[in-house]
N, CA, C and O atoms as a GROMACS GRO file, in nm:
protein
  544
    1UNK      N    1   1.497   1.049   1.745
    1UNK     CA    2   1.389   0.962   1.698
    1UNK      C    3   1.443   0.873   1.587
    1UNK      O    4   1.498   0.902   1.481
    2UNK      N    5   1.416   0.772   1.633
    2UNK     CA    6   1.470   0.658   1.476
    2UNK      C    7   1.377   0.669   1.350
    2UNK      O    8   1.277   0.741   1.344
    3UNK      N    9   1.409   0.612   1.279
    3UNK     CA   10   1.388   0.597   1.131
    3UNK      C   11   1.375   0.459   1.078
    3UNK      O   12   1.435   0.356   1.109
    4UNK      N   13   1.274   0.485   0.985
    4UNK     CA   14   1.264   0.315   0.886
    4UNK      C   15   1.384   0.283   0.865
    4UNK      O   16   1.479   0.358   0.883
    5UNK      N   17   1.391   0.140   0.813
    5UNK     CA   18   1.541   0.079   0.754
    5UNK      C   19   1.536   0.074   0.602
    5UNK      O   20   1.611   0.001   0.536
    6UNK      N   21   1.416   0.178   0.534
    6UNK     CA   22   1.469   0.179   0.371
    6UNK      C   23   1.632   0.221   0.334
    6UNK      O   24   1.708   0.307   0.378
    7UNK      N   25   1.640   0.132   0.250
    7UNK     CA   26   1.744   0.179   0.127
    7UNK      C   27   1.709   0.298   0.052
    7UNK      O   28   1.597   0.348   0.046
    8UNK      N   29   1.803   0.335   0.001
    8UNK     CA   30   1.811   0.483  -0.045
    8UNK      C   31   1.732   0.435  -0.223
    8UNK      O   32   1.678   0.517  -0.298
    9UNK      N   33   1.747   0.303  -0.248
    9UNK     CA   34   1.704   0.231  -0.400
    9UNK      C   35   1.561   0.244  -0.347
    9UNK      O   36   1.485   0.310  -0.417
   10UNK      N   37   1.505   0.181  -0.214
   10UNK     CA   38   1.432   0.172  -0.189
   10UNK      C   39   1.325   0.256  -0.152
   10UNK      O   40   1.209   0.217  -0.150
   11UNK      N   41   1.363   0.378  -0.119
   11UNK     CA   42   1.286   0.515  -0.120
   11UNK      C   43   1.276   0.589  -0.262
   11UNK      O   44   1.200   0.677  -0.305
   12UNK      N   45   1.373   0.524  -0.313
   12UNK     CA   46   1.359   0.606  -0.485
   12UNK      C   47   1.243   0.522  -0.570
   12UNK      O   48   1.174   0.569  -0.660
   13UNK      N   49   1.238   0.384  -0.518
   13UNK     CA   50   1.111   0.306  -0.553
   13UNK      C   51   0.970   0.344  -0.516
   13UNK      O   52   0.889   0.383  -0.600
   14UNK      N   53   0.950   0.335  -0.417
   14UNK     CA   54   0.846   0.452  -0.341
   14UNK      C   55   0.824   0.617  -0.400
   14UNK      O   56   0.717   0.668  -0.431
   15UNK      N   57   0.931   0.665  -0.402
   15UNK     CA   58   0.906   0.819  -0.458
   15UNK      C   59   0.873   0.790  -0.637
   15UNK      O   60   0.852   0.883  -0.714
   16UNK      N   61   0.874   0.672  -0.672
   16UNK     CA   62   0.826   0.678  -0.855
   16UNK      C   63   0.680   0.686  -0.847
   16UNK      O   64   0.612   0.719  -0.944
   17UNK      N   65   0.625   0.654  -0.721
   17UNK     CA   66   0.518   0.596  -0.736
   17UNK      C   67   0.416   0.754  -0.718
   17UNK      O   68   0.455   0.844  -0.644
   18UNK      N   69   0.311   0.764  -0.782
   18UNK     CA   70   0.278   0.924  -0.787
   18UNK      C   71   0.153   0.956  -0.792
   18UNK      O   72   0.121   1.054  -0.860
   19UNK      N   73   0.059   0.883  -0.725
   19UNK     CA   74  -0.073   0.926  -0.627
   19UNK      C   75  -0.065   0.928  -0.472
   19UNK      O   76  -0.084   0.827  -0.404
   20UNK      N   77  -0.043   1.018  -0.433
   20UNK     CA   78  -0.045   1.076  -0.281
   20UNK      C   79  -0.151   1.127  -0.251
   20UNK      O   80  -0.194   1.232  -0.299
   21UNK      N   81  -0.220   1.037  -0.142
   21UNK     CA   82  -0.332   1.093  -0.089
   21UNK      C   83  -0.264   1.185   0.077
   21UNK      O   84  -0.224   1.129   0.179
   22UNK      N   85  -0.271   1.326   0.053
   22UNK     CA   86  -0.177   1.394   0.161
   22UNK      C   87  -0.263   1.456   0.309
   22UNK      O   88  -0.298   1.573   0.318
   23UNK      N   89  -0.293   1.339   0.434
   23UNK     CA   90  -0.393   1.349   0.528
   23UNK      C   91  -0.314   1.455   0.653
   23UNK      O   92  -0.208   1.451   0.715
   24UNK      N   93  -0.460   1.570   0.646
   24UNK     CA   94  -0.358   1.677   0.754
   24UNK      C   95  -0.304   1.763   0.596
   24UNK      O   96  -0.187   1.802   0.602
   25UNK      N   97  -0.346   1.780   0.517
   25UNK     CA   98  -0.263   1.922   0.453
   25UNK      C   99  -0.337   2.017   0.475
   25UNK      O  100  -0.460   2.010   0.487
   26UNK      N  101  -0.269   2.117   0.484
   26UNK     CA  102  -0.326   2.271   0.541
   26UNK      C  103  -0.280   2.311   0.424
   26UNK      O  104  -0.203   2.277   0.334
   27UNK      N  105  -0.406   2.455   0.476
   27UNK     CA  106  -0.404   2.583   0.382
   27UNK      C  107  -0.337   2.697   0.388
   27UNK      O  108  -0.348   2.793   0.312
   28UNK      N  109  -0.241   2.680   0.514
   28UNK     CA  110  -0.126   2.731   0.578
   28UNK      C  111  -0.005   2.782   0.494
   28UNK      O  112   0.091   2.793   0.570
   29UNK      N  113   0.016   2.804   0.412
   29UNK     CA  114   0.158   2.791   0.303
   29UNK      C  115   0.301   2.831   0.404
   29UNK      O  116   0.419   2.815   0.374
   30UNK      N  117   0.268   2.864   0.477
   30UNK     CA  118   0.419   2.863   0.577
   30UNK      C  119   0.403   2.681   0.691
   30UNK      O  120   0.472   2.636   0.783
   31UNK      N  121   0.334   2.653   0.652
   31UNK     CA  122   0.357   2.485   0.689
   31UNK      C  123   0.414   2.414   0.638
   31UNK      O  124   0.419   2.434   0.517
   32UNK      N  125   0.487   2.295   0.687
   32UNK     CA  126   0.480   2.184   0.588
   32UNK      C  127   0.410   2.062   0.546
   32UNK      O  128   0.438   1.964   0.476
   33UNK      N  129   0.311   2.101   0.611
   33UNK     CA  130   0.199   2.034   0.558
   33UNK      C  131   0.112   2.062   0.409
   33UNK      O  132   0.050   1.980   0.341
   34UNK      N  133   0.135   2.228   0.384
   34UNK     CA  134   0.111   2.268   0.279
   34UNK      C  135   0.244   2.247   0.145
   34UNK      O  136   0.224   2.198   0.034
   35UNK      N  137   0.371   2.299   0.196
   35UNK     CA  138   0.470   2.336   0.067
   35UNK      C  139   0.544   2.232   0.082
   35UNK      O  140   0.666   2.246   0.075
   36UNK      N  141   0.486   2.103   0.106
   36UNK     CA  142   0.567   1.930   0.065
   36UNK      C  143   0.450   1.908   0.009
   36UNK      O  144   0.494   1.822  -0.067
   37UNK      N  145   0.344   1.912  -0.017
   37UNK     CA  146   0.216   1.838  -0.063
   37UNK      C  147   0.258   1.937  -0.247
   37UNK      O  148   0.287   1.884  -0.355
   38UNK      N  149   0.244   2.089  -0.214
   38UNK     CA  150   0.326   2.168  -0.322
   38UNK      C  151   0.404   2.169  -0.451
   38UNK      O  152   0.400   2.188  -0.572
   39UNK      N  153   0.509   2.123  -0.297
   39UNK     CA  154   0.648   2.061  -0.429
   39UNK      C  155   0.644   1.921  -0.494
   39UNK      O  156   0.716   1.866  -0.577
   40UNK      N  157   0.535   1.886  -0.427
   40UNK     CA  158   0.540   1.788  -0.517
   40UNK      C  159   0.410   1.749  -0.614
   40UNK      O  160   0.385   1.645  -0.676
   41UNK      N  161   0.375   1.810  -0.609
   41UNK     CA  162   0.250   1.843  -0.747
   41UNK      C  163   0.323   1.936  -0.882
   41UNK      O  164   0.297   1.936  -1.002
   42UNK      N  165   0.440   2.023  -0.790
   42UNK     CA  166   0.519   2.035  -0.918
   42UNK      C  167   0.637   1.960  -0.965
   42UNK      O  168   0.707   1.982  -1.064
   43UNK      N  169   0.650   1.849  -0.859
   43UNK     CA  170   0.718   1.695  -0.940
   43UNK      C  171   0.641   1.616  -0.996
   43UNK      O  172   0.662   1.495  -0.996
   44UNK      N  173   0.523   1.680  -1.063
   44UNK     CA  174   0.412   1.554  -1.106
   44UNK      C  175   0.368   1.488  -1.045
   44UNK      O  176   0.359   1.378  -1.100
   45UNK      N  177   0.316   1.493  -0.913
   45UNK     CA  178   0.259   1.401  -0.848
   45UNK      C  179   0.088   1.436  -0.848
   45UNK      O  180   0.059   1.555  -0.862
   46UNK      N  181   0.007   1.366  -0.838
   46UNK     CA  182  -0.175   1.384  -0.835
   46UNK      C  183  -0.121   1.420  -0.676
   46UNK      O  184  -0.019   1.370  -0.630
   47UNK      N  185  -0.179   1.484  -0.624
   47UNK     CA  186  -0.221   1.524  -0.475
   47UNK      C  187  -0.308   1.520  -0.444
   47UNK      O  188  -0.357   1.607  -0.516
   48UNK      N  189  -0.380   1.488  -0.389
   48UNK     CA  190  -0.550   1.432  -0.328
   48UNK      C  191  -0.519   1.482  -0.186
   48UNK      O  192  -0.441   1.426  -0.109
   49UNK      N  193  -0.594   1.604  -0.157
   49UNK     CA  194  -0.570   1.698  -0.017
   49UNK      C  195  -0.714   1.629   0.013
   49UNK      O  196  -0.815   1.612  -0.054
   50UNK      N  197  -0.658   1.581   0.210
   50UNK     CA  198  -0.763   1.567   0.291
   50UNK      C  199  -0.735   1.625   0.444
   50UNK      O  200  -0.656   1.617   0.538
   51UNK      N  201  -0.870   1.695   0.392
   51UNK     CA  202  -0.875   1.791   0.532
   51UNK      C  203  -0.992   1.805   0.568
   51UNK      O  204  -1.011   1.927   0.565
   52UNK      N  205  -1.078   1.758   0.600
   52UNK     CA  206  -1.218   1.794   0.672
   52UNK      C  207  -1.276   1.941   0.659
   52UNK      O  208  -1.395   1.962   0.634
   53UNK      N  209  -1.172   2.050   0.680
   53UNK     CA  210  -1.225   2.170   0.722
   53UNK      C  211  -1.199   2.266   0.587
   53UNK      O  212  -1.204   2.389   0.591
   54UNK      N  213  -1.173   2.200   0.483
   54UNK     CA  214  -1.139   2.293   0.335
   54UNK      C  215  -1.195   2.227   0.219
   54UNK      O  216  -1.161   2.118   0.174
   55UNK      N  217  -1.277   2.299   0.178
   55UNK     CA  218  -1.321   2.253   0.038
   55UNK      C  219  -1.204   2.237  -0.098
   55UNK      O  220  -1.240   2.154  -0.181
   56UNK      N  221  -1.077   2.305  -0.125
   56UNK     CA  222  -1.004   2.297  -0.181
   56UNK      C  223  -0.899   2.366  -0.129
   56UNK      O  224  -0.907   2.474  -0.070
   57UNK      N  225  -0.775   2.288  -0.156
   57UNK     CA  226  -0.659   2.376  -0.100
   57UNK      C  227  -0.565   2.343  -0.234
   57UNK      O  228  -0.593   2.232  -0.281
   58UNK      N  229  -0.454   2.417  -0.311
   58UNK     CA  230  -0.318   2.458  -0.392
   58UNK      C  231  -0.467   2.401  -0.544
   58UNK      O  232  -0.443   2.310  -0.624
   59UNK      N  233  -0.599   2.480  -0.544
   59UNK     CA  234  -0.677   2.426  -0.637
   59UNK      C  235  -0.690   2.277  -0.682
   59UNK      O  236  -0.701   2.231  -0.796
   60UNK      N  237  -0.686   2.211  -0.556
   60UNK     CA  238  -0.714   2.109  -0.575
   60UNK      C  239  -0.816   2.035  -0.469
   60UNK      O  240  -0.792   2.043  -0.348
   61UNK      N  241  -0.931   1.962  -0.517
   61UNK     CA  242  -1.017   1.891  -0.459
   61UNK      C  243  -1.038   1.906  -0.295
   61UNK      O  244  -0.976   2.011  -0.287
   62UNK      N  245  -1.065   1.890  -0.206
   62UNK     CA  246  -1.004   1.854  -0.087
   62UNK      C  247  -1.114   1.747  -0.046
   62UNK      O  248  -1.236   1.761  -0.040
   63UNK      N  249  -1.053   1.665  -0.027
   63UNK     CA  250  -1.172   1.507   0.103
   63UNK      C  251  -1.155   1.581   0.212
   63UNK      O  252  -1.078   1.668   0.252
   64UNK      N  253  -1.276   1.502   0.260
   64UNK     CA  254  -1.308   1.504   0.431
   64UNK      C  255  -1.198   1.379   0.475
   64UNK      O  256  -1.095   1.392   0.543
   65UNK      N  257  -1.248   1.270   0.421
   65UNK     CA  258  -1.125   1.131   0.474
   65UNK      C  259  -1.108   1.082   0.399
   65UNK      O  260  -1.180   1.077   0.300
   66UNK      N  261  -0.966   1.006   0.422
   66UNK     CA  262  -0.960   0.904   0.299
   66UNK      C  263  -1.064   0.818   0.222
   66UNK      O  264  -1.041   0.774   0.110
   67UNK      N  265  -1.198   0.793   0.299
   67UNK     CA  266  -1.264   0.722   0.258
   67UNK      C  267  -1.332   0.758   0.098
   67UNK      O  268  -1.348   0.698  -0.007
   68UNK      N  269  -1.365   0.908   0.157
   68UNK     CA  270  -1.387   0.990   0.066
   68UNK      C  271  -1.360   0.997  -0.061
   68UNK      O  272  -1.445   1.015  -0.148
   69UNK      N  273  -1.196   0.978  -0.086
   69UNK     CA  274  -1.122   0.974  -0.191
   69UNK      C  275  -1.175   0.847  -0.303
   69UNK      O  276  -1.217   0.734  -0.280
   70UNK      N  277  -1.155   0.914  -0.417
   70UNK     CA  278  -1.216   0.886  -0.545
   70UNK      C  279  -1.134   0.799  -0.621
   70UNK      O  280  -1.167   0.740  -0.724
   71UNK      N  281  -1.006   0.796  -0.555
   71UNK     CA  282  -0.916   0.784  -0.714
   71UNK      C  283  -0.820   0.681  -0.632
   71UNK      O  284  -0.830   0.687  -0.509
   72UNK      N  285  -0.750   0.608  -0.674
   72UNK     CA  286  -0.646   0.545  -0.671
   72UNK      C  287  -0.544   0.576  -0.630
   72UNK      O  288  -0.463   0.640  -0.697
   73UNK      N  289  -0.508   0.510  -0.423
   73UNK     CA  290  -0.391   0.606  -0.343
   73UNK      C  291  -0.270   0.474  -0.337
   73UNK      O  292  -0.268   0.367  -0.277
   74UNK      N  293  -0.180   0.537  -0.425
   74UNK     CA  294  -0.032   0.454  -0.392
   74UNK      C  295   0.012   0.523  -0.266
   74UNK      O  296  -0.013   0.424  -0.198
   75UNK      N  297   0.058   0.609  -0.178
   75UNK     CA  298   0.089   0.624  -0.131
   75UNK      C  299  -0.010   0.747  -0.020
   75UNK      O  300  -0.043   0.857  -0.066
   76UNK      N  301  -0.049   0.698   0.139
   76UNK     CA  302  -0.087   0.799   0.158
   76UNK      C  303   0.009   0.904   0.277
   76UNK      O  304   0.040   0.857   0.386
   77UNK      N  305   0.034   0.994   0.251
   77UNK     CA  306   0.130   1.077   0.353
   77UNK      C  307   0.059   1.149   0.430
   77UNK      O  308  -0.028   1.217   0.375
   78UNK      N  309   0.072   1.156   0.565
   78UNK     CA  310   0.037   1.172   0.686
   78UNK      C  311   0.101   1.289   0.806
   78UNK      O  312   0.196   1.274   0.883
   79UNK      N  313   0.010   1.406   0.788
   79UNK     CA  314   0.122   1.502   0.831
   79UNK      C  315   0.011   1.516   0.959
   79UNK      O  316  -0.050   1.623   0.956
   80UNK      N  317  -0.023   1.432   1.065
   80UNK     CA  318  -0.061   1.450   1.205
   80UNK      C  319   0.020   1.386   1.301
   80UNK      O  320   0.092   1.286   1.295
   81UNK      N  321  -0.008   1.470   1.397
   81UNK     CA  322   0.086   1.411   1.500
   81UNK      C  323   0.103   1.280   1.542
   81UNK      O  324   0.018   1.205   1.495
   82UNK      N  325   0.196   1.220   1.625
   82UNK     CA  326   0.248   1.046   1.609
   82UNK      C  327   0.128   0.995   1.690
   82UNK      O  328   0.069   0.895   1.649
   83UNK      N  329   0.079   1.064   1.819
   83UNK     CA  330  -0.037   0.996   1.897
   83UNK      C  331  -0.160   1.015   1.810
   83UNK      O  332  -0.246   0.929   1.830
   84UNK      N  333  -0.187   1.094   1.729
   84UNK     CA  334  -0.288   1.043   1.641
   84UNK      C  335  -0.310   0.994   1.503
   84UNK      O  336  -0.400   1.015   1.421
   85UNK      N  337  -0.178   0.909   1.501
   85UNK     CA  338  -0.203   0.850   1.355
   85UNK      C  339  -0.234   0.706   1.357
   85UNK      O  340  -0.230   0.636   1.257
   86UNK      N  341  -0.264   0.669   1.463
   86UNK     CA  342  -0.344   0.486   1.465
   86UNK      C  343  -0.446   0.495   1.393
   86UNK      O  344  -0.439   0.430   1.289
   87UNK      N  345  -0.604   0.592   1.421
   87UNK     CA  346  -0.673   0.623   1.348
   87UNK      C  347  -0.629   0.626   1.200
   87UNK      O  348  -0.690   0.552   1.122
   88UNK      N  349  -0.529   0.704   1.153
   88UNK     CA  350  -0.551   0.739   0.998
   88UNK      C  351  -0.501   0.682   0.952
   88UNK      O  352  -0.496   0.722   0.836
   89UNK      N  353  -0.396   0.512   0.974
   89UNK     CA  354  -0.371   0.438   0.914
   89UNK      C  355  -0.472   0.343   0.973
   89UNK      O  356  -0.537   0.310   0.874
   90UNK      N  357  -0.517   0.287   1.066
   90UNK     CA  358  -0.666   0.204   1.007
   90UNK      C  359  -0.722   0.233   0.898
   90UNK      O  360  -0.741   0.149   0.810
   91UNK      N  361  -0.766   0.394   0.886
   91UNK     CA  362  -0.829   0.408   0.765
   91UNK      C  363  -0.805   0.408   0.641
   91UNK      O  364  -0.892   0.406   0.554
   92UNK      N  365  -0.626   0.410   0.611
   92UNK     CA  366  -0.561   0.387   0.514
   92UNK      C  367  -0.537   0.288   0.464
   92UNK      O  368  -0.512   0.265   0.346
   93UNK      N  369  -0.545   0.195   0.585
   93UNK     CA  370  -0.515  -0.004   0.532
   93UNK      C  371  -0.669  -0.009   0.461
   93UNK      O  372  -0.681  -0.101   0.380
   94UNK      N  373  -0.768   0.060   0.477
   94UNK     CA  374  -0.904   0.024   0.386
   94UNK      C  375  -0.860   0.042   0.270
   94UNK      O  376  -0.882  -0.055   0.197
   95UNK      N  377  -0.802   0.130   0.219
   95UNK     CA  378  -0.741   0.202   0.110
   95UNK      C  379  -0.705   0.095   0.022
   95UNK      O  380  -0.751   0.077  -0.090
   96UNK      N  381  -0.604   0.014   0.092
   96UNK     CA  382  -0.486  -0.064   0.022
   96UNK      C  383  -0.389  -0.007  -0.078
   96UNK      O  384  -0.353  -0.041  -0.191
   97UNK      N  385  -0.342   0.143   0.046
   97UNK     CA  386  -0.185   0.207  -0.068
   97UNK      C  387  -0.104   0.105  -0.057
   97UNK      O  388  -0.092   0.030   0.039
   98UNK      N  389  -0.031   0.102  -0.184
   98UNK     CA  390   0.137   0.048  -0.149
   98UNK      C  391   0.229   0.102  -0.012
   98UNK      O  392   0.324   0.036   0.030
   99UNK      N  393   0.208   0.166   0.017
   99UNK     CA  394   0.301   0.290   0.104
   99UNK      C  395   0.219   0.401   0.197
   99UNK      O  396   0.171   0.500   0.144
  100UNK      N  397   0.209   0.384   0.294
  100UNK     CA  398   0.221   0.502   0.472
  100UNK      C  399   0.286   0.556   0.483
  100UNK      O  400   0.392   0.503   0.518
  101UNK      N  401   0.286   0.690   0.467
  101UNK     CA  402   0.479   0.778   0.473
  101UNK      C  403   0.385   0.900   0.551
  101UNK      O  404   0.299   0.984   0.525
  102UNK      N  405   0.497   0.828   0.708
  102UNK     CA  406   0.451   0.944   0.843
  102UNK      C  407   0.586   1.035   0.837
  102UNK      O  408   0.704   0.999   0.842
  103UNK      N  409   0.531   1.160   0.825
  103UNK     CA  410   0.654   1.257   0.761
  103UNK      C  411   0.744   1.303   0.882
  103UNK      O  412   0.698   1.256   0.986
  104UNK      N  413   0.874   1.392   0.908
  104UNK     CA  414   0.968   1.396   0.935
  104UNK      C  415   0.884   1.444   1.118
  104UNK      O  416   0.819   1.543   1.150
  105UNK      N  417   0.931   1.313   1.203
  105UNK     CA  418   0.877   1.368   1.313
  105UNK      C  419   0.762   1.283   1.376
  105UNK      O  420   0.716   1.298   1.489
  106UNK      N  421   0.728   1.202   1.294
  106UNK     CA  422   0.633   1.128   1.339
  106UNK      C  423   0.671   0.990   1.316
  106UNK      O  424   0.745   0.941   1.230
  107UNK      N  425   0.605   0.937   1.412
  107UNK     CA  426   0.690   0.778   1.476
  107UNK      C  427   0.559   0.725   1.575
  107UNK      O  428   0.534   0.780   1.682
  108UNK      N  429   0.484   0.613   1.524
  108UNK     CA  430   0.396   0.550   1.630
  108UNK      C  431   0.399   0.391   1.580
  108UNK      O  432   0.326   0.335   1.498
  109UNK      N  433   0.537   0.327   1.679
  109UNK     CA  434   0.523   0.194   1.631
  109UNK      C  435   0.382   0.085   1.655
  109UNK      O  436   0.375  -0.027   1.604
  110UNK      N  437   0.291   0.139   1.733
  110UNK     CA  438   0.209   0.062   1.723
  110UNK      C  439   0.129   0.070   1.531
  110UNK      O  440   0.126  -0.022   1.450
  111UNK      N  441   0.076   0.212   1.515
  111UNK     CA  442   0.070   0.214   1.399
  111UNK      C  443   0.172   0.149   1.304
  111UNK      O  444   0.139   0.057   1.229
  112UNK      N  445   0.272   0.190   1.309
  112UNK     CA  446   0.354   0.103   1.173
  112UNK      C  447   0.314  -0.043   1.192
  112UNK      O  448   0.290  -0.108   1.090
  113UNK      N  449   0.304  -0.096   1.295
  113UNK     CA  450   0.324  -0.267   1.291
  113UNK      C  451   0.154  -0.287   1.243
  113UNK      O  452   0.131  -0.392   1.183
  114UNK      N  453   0.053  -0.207   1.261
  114UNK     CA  454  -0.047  -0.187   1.184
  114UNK      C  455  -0.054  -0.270   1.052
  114UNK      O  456  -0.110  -0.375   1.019
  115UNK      N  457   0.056  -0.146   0.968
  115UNK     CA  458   0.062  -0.132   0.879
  115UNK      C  459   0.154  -0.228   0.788
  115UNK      O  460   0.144  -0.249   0.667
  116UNK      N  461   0.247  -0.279   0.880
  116UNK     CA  462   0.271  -0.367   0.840
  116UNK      C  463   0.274  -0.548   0.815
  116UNK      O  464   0.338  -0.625   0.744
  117UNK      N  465   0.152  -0.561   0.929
  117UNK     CA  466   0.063  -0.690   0.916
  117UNK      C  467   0.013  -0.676   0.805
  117UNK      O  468   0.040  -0.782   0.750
  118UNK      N  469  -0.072  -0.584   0.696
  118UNK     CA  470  -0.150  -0.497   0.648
  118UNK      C  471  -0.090  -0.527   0.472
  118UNK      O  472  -0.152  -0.514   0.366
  119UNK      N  473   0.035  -0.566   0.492
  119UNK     CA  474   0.103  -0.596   0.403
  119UNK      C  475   0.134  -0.456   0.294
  119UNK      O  476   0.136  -0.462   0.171
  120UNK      N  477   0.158  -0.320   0.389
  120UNK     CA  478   0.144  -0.220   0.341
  120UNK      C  479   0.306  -0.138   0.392
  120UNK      O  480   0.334  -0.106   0.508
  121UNK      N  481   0.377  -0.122   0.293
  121UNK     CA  482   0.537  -0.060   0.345
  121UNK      C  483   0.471   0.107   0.438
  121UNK      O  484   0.381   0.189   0.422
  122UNK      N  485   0.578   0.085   0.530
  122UNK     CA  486   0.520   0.196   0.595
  122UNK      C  487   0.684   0.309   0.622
  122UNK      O  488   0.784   0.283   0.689
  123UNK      N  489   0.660   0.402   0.560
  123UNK     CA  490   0.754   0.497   0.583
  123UNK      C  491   0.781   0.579   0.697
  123UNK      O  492   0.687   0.659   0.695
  124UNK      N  493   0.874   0.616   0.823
  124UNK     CA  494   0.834   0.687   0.898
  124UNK      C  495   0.971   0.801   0.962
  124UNK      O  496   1.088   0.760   0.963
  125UNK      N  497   0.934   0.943   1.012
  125UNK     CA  498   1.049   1.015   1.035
  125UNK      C  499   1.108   1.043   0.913
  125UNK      O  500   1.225   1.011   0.890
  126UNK      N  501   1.026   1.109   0.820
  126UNK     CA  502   1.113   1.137   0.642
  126UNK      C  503   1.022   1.198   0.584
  126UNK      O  504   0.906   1.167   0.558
  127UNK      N  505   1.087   1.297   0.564
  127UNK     CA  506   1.018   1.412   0.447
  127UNK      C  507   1.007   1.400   0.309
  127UNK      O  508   1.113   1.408   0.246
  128UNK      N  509   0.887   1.379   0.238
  128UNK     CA  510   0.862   1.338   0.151
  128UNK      C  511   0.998   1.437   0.011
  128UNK      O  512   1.085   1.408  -0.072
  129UNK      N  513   0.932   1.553   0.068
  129UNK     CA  514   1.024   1.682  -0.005
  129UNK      C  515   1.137   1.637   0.005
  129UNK      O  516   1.188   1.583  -0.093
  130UNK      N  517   1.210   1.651   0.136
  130UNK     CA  518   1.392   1.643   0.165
  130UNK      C  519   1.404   1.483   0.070
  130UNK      O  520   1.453   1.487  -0.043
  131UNK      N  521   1.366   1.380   0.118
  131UNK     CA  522   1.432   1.245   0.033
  131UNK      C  523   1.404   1.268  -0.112
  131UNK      O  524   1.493   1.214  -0.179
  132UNK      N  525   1.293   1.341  -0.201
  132UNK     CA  526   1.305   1.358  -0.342
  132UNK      C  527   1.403   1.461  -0.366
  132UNK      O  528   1.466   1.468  -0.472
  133UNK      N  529   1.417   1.530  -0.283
  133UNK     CA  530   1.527   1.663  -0.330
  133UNK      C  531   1.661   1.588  -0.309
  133UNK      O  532   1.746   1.626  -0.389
  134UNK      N  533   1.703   1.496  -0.227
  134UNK     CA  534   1.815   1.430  -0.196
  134UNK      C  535   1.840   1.282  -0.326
  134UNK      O  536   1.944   1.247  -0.383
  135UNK      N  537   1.742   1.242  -0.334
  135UNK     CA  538   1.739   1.117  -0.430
  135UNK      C  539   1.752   1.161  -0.553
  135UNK      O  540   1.812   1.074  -0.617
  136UNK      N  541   1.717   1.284  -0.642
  136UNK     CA  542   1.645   1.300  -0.775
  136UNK      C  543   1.730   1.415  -0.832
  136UNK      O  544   1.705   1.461  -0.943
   0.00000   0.00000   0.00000
């Protein structure tokens, strides 16, 4: 599966940035949907968990959808599968994050080109965790 064409400067630009709204996190802790949303609340990041089916997950808030969300999303990360993430970046370009980061495994170029009419960088096939543990 291919990969965005960020620079390695250029993912370290993106990873400064530190409101993640994290769509698809589970309450799972042997996922990685749960212990990347995790590790990085203990890199200082706000985590804004959205999951429809949990009132709070790692004691923190949980949305039903992005819409939901209260606060200010630089970046939203996207841990559903590639055929269903057209939906959750429509709903993310409402948003207006800086940054779409479809995590290690997920790839739907119709979505990215979405996202990037949208005037919104779109990350894809990259683990939020592995590139801060590799960059930092």
């Amino acid at each position: 599966m291919e990969v965005d064409s960020y620079s390695d400067d250029e993912i370290r630009q993106i990873l400064s940035l530190k409101n993640v709204a994290v769509v698809g996190m589970s309450k799972n802790a042997d996922k990685a949907a749960h212990y990347v949303p995790k590790y990085l609340l203990a890199q200082g990041y706000n985590v804004m968990p959205v999951n429809p089916t949990a009132d709070e997950i790692l004691e923190r808030k949980c949305f039903s959808s992005l819409q939901d969300v209260d606060q200010y999303i630089d970046i939203v990360d996207v841990f559903r599968p590639s055929d269903q993430v057209v939906p959750v970046v429509q709903e993310a370009i409402k948003k207006k994050p800086k940054v779409i980061w479809l995590q290690e495994g997920i790839h739907n170029p119709e979505a990215e080109d979405m996202a990037r009419k949208a005037g919104i960088k779109i990350v894809f096939n990259r683990c939020m965790l592995a590139e801060h543990q590799r960059l930092f």
